[in-house]
C-alpha positions in Angstrom: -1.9 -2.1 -26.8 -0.9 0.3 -24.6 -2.9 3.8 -24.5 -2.9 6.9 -21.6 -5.2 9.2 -21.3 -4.8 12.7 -18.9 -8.1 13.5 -16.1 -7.9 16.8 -14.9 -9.8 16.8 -11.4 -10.6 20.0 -9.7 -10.2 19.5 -5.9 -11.1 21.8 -2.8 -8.2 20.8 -1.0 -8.0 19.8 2.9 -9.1 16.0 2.6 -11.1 16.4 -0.4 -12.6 12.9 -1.2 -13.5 12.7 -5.3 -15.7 10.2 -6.7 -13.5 9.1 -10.1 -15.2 6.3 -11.3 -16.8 7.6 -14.1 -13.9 9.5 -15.7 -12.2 6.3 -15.5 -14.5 4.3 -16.9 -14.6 6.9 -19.8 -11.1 6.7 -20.5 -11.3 2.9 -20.4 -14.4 3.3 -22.7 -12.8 5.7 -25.4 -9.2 3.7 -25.1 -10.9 0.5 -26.4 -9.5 -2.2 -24.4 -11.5 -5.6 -23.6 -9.0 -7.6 -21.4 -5.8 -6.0 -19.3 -5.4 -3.5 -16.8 -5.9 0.3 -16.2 -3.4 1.9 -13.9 -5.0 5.1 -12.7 -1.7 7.4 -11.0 -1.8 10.8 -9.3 0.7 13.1 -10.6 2.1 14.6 -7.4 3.0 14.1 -3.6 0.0 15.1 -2.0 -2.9 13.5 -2.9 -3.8 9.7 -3.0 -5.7 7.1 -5.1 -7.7 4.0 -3.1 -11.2 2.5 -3.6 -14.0 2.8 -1.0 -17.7 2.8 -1.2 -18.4 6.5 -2.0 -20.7 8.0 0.2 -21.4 10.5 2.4 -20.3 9.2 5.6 -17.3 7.9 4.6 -16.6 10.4 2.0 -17.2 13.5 4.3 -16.4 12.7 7.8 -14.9 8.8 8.4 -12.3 8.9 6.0 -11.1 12.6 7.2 -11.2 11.7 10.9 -9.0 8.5 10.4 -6.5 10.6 8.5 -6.8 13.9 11.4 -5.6 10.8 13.8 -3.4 9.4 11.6 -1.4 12.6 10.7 -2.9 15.7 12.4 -2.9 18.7 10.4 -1.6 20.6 13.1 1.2 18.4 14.1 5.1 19.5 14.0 6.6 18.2 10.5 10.0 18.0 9.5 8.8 18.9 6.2 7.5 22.3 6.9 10.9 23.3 8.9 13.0 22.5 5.9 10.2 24.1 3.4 9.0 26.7 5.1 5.3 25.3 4.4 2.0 24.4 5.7 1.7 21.0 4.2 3.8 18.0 5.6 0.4 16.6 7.2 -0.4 16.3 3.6 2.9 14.7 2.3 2.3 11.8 5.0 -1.3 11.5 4.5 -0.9 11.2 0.7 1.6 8.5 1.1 -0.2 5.7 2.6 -3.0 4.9 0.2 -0.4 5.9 -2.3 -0.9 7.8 -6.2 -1.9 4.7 -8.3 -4.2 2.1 -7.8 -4.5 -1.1 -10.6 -8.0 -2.4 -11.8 -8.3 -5.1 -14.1 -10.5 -5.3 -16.8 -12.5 -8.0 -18.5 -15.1 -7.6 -21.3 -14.2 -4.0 -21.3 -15.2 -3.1 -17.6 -13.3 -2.8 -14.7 -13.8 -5.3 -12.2 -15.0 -2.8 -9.0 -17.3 -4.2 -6.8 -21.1 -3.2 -6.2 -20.1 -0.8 -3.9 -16.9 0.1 -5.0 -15.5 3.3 -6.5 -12.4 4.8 -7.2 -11.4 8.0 -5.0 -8.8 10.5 -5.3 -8.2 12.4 -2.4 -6.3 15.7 -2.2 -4.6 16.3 1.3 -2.9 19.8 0.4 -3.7 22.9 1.8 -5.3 24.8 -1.1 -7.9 24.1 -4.1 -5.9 23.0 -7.2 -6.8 20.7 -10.3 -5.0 17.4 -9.9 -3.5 15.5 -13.1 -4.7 12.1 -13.2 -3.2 9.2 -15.4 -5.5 6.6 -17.1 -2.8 4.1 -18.4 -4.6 1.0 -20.4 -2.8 -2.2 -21.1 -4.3 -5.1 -22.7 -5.8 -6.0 -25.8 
């Protein structure tokens, strides 16, 4: 079996750190599967997909000062000379957790931890809503 299901997630922008757990668990839910794998993938360049324990440290200050050290916002970007653009910070933030994350699931649940949650996090500049990909495969 192999289903997909679409999330639309509305983001803020600027390091915004999105709980997505329980859409995920939803689609998983609705999509029937017991045993295999959800691939949850973030249609775009500028956001990322990762697991954390979601809360508000983490979520509202940590995770955005690790990634304002990492790739300062107001840093020169070879991106933003070609592209006339505000967002290369956001480009290399985005790629290193990556858009996709795999979670397998058994007995129709994903295996997360206790304190384990699925986050998408938009780097860009701007508010937008971000397409999310649910793709189940298993029986």
């Amino acid at each position: 079996m192999v289903k997909t299901q679409e999330l639309n997630i509305k983001t803020k922008g600027n390091c915004d750190v999105i709980n997505i757990t329980d859409q995920v668990v939803a689609a998983v839910t609705r999509s029937g599967l017991t045993a295999g794998t959800v691939t949850v993938f973030n249609v775009g360049s500028t956001a990322g997909i990762t697991t954390t324990e979601y809360e508000p440290g983490l979520a509202d200050y940590d995770l955005k000062a690790a990634f304002e050290k990492i790739a300062p916002e107001n840093a020169r970007y070879e991106h933003e000379e070609t592209w006339h653009d505000d967002n290369g910070h956001a480009h290399v933030r985005a790629s290193l957790p990556g858009p996709s994350l795999s979670i397998p699931v058994v007995d129709g649940r994903l295996t997360l931890g206790t304190w384990q949650q699925i986050i998408l996090i938009d780097f860009d500049t701007r508010a937008r809503t971000r397409t999310v990909i649910c793709q189940m495969v298993g029986d």
